[in-house]
C-alpha positions, 0 to 999 in steps of 0.5 A: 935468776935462771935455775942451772937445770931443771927436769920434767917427768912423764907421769904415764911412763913413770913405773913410780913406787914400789916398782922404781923409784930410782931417780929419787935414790939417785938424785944427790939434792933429793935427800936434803931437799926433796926434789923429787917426790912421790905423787900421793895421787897415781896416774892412769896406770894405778902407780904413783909417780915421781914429781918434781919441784924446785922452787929454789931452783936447786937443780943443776941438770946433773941427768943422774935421775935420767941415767938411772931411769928404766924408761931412759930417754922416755920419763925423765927430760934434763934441760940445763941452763933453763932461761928466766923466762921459761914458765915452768919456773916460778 
């Protein structure tokens, strides 16, 4: 089944926690099902970034998380009707 959105996150940009962390606080399907994490492992930068995964293909592609972001139109992608066939998705 093709996943209705799906979004990927730049690890350099992200300015993660304690800095951030908006796109998790924003995310309506991040409180029930963790969509959007924390990495316990920080990038280049020492911050520690936020992650996404949807196995479940939960994600509607809504942009909330983009819209909310300080690196708008950098960190955060929104792709919408994301094809079966793409290899992001398992």
């Amino acid at each position: 089944m093709a996943a209705k959105g799906m979004i990927t996150i730049n690890k350099e940009l992200c300015k993660g926690i304690p800095d951030c962390g908006n796109c998790i606080r924003r995310c309506p399907f991040t409180k029930k099902f963790g969509l959007i994490t924390m990495s316990h492992i920080p990038n280049s930068k020492g911050k520690y970034f936020a992650v996404f995964s949807d196995p479940e293909n939960l994600c509607k592609g809504c942009a909330l998380c983009f819209e909310v972001c300080p690196e708008i139109g950098n960190c955060i992608n929104v792709l919408k009707e994301v094809p079966d066939e793409n290899p992001n998705i398992r």
